[in-house]
The first five atom37 places (N, CA, C, CB, O) and aatype in JSON, in Angstrom:
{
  "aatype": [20, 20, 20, 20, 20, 20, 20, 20, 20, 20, 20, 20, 20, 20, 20, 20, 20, 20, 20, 20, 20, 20, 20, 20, 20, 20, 20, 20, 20, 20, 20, 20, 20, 20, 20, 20, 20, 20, 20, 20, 20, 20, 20, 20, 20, 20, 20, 20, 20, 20, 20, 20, 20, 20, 20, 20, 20, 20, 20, 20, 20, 20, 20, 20, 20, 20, 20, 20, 20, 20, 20, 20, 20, 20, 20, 20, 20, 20, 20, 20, 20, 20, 20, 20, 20, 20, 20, 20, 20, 20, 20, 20, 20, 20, 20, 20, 20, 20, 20, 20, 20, 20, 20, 20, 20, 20, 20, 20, 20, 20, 20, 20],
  "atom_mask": [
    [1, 1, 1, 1, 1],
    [1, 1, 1, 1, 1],
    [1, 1, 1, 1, 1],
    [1, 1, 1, 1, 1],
    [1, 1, 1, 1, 1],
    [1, 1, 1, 1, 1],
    [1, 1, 1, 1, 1],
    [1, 1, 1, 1, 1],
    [1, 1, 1, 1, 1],
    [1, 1, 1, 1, 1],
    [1, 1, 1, 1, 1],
    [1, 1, 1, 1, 1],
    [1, 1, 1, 1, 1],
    [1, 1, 1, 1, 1],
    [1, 1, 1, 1, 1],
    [1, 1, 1, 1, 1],
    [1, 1, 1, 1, 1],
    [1, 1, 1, 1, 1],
    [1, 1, 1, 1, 1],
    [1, 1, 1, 1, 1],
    [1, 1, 1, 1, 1],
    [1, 1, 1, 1, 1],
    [1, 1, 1, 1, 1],
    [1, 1, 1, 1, 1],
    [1, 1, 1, 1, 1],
    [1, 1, 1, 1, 1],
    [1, 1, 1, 1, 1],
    [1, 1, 1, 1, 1],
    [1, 1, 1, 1, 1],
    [1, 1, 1, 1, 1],
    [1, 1, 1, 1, 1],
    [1, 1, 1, 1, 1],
    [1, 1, 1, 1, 1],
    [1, 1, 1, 1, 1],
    [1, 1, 1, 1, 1],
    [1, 1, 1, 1, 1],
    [1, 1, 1, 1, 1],
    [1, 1, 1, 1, 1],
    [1, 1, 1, 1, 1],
    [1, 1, 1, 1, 1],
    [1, 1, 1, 1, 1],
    [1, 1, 1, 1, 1],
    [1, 1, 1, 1, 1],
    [1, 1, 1, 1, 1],
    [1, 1, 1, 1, 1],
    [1, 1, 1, 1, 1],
    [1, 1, 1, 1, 1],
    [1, 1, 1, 1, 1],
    [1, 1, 1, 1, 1],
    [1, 1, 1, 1, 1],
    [1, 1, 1, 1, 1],
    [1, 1, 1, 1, 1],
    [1, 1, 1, 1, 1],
    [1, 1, 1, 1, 1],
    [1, 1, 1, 1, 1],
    [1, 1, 1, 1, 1],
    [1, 1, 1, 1, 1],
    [1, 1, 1, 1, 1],
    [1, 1, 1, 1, 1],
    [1, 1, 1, 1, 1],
    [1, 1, 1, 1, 1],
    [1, 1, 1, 1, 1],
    [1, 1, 1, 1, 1],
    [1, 1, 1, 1, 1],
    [1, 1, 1, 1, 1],
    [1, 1, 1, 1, 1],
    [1, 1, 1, 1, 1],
    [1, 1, 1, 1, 1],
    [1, 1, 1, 1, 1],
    [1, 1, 1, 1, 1],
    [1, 1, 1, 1, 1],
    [1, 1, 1, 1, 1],
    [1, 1, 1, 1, 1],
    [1, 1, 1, 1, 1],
    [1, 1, 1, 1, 1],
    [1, 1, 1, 1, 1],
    [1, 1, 1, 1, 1],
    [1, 1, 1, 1, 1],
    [1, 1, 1, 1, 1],
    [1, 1, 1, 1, 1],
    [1, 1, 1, 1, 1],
    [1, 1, 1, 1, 1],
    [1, 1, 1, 1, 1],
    [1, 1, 1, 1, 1],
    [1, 1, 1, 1, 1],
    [1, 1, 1, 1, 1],
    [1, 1, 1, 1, 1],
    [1, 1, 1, 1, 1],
    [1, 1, 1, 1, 1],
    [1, 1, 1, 1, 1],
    [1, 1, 1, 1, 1],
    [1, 1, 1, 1, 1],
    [1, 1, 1, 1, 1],
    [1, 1, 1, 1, 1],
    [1, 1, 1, 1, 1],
    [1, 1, 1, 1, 1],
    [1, 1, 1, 1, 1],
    [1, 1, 1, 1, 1],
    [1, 1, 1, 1, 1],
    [1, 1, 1, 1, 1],
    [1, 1, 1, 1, 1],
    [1, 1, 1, 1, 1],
    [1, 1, 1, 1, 1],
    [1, 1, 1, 1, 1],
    [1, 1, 1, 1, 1],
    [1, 1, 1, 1, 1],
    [1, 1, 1, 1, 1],
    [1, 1, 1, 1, 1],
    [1, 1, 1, 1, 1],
    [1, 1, 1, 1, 1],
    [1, 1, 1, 1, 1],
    [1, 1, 1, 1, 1]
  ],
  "atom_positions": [
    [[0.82, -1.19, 0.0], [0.0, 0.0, 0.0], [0.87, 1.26, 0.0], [-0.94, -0.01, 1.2], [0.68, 2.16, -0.82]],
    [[1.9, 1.31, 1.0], [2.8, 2.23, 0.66], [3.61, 2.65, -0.7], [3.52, 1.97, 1.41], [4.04, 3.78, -0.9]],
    [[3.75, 1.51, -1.64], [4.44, 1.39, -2.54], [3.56, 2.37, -3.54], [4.72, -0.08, -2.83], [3.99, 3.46, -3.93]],
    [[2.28, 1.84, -3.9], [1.54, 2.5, -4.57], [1.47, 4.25, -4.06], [0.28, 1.69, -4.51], [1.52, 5.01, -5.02]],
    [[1.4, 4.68, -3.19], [1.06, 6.16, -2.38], [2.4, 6.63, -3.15], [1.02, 6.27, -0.27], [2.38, 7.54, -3.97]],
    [[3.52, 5.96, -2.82], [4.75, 6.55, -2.92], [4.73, 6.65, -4.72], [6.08, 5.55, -2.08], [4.92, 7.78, -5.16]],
    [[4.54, 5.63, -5.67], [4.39, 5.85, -6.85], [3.2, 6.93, -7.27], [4.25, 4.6, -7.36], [3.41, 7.85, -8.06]],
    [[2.34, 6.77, -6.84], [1.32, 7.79, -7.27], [1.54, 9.7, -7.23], [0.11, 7.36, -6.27], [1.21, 10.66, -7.92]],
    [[2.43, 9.37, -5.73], [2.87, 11.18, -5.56], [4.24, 10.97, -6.43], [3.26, 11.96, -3.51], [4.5, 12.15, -6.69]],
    [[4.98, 10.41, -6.87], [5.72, 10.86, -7.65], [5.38, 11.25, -9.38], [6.61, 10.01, -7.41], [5.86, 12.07, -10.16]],
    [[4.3, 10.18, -9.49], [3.79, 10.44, -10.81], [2.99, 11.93, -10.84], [2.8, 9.17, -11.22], [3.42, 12.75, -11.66]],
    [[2.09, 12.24, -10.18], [1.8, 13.38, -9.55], [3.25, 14.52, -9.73], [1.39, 12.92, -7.94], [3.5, 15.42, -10.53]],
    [[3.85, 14.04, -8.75], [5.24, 15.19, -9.43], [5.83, 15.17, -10.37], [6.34, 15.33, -8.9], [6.55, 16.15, -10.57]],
    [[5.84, 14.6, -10.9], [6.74, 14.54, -12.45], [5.6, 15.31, -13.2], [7.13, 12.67, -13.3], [5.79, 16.47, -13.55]],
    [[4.37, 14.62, -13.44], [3.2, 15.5, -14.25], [3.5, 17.02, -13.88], [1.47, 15.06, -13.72], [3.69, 17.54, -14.98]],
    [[3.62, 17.95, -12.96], [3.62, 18.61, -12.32], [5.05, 19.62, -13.05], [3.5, 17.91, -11.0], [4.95, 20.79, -13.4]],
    [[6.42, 18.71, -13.13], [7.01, 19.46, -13.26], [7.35, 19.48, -14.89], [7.89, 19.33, -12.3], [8.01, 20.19, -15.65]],
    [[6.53, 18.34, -14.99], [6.27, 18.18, -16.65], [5.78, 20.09, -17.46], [4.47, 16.71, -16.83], [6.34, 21.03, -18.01]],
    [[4.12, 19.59, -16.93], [3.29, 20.4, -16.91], [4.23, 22.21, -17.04], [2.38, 19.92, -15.51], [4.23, 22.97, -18.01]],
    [[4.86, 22.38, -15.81], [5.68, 23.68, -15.53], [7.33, 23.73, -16.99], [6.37, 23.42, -13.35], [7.57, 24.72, -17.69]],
    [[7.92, 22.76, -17.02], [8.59, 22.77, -17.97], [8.59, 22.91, -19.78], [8.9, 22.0, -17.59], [9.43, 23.16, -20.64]],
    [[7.18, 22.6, -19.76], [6.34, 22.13, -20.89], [6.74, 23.49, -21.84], [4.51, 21.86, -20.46], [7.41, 23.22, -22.84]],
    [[6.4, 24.81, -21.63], [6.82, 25.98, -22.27], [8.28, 25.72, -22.77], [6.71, 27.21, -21.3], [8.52, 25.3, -23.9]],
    [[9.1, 25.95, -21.94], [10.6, 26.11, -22.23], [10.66, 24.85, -23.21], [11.73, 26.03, -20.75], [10.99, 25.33, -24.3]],
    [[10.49, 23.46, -23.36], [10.55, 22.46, -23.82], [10.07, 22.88, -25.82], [9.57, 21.46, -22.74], [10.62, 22.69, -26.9]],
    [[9.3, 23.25, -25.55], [8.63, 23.57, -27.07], [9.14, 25.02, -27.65], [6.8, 23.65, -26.95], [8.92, 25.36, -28.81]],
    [[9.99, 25.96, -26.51], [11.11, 26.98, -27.24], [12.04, 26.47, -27.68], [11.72, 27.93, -26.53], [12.31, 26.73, -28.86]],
    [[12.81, 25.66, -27.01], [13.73, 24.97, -27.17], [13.75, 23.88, -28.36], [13.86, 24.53, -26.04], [14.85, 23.52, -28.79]],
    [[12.52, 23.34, -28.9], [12.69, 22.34, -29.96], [12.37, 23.23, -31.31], [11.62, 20.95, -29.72], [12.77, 22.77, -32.38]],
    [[11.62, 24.53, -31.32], [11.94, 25.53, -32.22], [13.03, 26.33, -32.48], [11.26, 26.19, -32.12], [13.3, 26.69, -33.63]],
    [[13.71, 26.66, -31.5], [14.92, 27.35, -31.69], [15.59, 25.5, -32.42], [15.73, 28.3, -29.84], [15.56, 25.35, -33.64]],
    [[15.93, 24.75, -31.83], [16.78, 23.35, -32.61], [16.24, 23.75, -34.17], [16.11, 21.34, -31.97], [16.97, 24.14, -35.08]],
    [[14.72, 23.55, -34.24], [14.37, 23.44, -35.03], [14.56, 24.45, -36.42], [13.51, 23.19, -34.53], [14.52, 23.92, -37.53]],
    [[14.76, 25.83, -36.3], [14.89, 26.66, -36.89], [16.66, 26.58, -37.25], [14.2, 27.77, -36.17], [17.1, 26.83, -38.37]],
    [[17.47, 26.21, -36.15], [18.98, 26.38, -36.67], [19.34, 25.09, -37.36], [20.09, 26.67, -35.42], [20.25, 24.98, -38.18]],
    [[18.41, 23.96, -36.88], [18.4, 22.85, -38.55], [18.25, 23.49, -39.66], [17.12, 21.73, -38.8], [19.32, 23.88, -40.13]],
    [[17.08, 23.81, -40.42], [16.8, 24.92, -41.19], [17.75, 25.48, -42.05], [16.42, 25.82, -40.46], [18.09, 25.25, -43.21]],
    [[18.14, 26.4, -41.08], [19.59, 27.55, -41.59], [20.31, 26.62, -42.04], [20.61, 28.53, -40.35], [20.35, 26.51, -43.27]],
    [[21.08, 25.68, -41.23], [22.24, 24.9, -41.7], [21.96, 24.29, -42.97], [22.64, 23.84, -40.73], [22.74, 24.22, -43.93]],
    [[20.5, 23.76, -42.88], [20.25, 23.02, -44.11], [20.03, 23.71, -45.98], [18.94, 22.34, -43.61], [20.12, 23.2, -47.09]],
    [[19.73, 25.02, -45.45], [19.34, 26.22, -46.39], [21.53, 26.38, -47.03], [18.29, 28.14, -45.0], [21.93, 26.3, -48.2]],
    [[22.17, 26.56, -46.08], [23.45, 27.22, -46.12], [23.83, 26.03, -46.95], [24.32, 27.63, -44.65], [23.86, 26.15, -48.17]],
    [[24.09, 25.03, -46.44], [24.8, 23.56, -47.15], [24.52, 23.39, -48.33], [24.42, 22.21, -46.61], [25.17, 23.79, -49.29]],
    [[23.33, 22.67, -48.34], [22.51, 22.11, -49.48], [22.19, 22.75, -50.63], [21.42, 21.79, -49.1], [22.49, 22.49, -51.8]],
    [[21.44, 23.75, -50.05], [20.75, 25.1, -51.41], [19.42, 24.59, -51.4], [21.48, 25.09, -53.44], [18.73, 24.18, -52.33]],
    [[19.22, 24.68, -50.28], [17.73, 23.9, -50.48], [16.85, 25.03, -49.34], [17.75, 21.75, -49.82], [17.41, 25.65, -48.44]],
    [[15.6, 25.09, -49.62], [14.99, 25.79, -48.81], [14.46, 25.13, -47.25], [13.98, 26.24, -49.63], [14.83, 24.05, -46.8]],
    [[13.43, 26.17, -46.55], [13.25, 25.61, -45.83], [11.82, 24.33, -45.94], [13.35, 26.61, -45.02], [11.62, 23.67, -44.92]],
    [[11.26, 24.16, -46.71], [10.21, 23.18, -47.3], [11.25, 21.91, -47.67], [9.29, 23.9, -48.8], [10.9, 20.73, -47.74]],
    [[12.42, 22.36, -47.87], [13.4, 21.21, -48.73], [13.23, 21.41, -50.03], [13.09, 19.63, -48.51], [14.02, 20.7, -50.64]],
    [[12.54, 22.06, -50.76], [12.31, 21.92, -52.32], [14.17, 22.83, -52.94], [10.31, 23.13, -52.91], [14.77, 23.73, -52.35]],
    [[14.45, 22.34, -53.83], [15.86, 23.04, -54.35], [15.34, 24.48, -54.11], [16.4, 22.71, -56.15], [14.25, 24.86, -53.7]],
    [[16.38, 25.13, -54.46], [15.94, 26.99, -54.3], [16.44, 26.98, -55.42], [16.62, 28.29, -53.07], [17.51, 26.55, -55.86]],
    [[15.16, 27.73, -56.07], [15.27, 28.55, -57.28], [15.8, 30.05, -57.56], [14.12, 28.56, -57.67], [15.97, 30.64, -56.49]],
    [[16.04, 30.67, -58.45], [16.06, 32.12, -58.29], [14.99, 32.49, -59.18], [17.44, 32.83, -58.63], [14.28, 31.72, -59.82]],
    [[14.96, 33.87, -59.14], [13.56, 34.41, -59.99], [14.02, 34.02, -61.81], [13.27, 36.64, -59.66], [13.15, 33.77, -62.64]],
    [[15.39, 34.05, -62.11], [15.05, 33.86, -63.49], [15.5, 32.31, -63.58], [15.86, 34.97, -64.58], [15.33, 32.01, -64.76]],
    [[15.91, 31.38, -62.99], [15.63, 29.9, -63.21], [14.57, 29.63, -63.27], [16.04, 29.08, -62.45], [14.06, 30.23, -62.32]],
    [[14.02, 29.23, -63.65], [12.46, 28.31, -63.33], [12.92, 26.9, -63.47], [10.99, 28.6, -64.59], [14.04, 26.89, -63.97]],
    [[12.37, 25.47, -63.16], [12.66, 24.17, -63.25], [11.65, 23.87, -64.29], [12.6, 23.36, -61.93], [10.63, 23.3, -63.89]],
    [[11.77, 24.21, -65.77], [11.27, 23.45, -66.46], [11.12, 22.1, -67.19], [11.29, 23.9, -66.78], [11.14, 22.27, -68.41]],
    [[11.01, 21.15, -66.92], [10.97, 19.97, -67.91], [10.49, 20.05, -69.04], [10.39, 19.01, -67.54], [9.38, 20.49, -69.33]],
    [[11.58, 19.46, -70.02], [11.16, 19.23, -71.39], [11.76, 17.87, -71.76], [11.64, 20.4, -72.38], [12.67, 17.31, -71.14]],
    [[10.88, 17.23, -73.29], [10.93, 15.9, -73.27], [11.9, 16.25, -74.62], [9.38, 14.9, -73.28], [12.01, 17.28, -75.29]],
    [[12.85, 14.28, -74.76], [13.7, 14.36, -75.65], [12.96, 13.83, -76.92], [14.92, 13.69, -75.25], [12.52, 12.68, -77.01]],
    [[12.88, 14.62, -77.71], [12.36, 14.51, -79.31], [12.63, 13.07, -79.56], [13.25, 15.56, -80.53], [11.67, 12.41, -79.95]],
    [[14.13, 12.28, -79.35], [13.97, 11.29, -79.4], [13.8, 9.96, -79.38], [14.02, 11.43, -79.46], [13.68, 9.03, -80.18]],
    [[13.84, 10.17, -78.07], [13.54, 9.16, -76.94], [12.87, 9.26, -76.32], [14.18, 8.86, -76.23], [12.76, 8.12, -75.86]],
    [[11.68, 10.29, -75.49], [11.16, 10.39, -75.09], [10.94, 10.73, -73.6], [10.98, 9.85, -75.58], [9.93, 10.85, -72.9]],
    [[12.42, 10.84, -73.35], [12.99, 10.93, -71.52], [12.55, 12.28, -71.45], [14.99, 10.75, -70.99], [12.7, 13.09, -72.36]],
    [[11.99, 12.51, -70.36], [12.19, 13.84, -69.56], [13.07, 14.37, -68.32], [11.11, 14.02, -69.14], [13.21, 13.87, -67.2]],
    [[13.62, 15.53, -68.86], [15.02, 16.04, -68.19], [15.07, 17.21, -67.72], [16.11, 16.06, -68.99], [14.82, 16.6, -66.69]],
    [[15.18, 18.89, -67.27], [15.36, 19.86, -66.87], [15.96, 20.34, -68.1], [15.94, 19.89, -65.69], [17.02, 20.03, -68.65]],
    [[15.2, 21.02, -68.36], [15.66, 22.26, -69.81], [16.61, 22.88, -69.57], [14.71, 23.51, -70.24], [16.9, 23.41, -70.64]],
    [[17.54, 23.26, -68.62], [19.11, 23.81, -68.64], [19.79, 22.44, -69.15], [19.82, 24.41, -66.91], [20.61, 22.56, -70.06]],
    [[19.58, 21.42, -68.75], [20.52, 20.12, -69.41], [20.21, 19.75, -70.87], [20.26, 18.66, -68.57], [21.07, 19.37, -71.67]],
    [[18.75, 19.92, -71.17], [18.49, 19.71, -72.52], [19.72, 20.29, -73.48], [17.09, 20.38, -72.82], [20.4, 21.24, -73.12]],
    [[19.91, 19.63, -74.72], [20.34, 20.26, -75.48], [19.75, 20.71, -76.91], [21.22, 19.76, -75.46], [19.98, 19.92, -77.83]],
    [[19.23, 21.55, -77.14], [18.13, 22.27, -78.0], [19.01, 22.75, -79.7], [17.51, 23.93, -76.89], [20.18, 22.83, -80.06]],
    [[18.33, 22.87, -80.03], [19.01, 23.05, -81.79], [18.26, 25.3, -82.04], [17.52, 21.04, -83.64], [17.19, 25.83, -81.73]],
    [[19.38, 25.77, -82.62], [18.53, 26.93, -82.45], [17.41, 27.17, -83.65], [19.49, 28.18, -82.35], [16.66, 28.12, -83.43]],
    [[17.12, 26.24, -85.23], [16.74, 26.32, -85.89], [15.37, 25.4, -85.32], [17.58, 26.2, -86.83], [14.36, 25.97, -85.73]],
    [[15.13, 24.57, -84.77], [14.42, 23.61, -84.32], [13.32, 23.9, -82.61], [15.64, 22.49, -84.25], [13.91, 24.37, -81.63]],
    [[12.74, 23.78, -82.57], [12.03, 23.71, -81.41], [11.92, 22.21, -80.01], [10.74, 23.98, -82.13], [11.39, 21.83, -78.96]],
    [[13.06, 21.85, -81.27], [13.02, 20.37, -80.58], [14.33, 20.59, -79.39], [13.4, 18.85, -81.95], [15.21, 21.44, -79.32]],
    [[13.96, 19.36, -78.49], [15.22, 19.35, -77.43], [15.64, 17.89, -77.47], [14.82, 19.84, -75.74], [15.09, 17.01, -78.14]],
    [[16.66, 17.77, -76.68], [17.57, 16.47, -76.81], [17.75, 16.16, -75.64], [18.91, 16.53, -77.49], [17.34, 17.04, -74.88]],
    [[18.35, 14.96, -74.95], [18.79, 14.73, -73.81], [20.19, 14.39, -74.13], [18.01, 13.78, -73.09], [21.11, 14.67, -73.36]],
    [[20.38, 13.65, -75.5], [21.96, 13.54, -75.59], [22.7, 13.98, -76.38], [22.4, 12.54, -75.68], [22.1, 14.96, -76.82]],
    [[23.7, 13.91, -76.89], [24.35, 14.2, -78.27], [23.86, 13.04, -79.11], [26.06, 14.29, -78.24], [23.51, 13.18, -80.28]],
    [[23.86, 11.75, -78.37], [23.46, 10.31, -78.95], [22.34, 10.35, -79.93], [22.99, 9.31, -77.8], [22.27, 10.09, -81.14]],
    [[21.28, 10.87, -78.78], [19.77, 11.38, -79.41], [19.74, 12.02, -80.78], [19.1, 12.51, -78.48], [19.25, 11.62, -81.84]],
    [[20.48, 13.23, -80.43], [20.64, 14.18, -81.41], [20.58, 13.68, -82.48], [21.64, 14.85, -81.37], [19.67, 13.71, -83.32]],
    [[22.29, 12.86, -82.52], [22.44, 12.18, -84.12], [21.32, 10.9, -84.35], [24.23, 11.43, -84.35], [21.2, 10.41, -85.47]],
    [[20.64, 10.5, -83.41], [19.52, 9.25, -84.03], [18.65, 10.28, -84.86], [18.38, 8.21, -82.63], [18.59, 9.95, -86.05]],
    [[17.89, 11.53, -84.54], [17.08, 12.55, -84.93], [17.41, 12.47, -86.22], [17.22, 13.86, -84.29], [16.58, 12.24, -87.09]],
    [[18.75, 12.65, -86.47], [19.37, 13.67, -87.63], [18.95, 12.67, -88.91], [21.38, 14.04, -87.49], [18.46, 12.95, -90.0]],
    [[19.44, 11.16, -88.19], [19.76, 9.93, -89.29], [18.5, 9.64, -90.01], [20.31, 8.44, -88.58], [18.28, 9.52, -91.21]],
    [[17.29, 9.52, -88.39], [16.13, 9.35, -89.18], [15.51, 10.41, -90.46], [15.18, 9.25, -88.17], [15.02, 10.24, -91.58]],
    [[15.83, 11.59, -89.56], [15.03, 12.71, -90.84], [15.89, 12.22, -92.25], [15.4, 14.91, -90.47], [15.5, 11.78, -93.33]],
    [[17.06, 12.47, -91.79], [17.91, 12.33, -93.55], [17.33, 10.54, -93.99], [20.51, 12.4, -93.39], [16.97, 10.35, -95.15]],
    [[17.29, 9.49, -93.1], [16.32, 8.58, -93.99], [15.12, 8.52, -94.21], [16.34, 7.61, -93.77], [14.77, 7.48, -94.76]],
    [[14.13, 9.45, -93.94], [12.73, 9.92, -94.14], [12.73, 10.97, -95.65], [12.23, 10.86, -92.59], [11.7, 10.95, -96.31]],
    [[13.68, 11.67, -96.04], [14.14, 12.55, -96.76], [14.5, 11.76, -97.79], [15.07, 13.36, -96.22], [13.94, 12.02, -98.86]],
    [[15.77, 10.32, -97.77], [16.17, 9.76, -98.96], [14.78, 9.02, -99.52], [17.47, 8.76, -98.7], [14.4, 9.1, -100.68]],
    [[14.08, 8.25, -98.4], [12.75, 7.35, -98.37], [11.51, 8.52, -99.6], [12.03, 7.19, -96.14], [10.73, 8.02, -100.4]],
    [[11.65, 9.73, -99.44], [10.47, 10.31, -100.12], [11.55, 10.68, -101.2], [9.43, 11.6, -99.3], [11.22, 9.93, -102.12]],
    [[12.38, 11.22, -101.55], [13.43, 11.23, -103.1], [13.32, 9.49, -103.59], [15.66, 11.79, -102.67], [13.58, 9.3, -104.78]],
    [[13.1, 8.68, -103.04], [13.11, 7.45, -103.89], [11.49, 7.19, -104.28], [13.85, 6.08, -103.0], [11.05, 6.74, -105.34]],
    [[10.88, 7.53, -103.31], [9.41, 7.46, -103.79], [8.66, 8.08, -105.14], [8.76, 8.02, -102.77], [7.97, 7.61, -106.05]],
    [[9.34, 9.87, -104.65], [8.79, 10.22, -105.8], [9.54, 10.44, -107.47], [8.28, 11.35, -105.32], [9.27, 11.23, -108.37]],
    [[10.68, 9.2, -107.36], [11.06, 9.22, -108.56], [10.95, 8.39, -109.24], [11.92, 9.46, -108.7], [11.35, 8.49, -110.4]]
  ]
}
C-alpha cells in the first residue's frame, strides 16, 4: 500500500514538473528546429520546405527528348537553335538527324 502512495505522488510530481517545464521544452525544440533549417538552407541550397531553391530567373522546367522520349530539366536539354526540338543527348541528337535524312532519302526514292 505504501508502494503505490509513494508511486502515485511521484507520478503526480513529475506530471507537475512536466506540466511547468512544458513551455521552455517547445522553445527549445523551435529554436533546434529553426537552426536545422539555416544549416540546411546554407549547405545544401535547399529551402526551408526542402524543395531546391530557385532564383527568380531559373524556373525548373521539364522538357521531353524529341527522341527518346525521356524527360530532363531544360538547362541540361540540349536544344538546336533552328528547331524547337530538345535532346537529352548528343546520342539522341544524331539518331534525330539519321532518321530525318532517312525519311528525306525514303520520299526522293518514292517520288522518282
Amino acid at each position: 500500500m505504501k508502494v503505490l502512495i509513494i508511486l502515485g505522488a511521484l507520478v503526480l510530481l513529475s506530471l507537475l514538473i512536466y506540466r511547468a517545464v512544458k513551455p521552455y521544452l517547445a522553445t527549445a525544440r523551435r529554436l533546434l528546429s529553426f537552426v536545422r533549417d539555416v544549416r540546411r538552407m546554407s549547405a545544401g541550397g535547399t529551402t526551408v520546405a526542402g524543395a531546391p531553391r530557385t532564383t527568380n530567373t531559373e524556373i525548373k522546367k521539364l522538357v521531353r527528348c524529341a527522341s527518346c522520349g525521356v524527360w530532363l530539366p531544360a538547362a541540361r536539354a540540349i536544344a538546336l537553335r533552328s528547331a524547337a526540338s530538345s535532346y537529352c543527348s548528343h546520342a539522341c541528337l544524331e539518331r534525330a538527324v539519321e532518321q530525318s535524312e532517312g525519311q528525306k532519302t525514303t520520299r526522293r526514292n518514292r517520288q522518282a
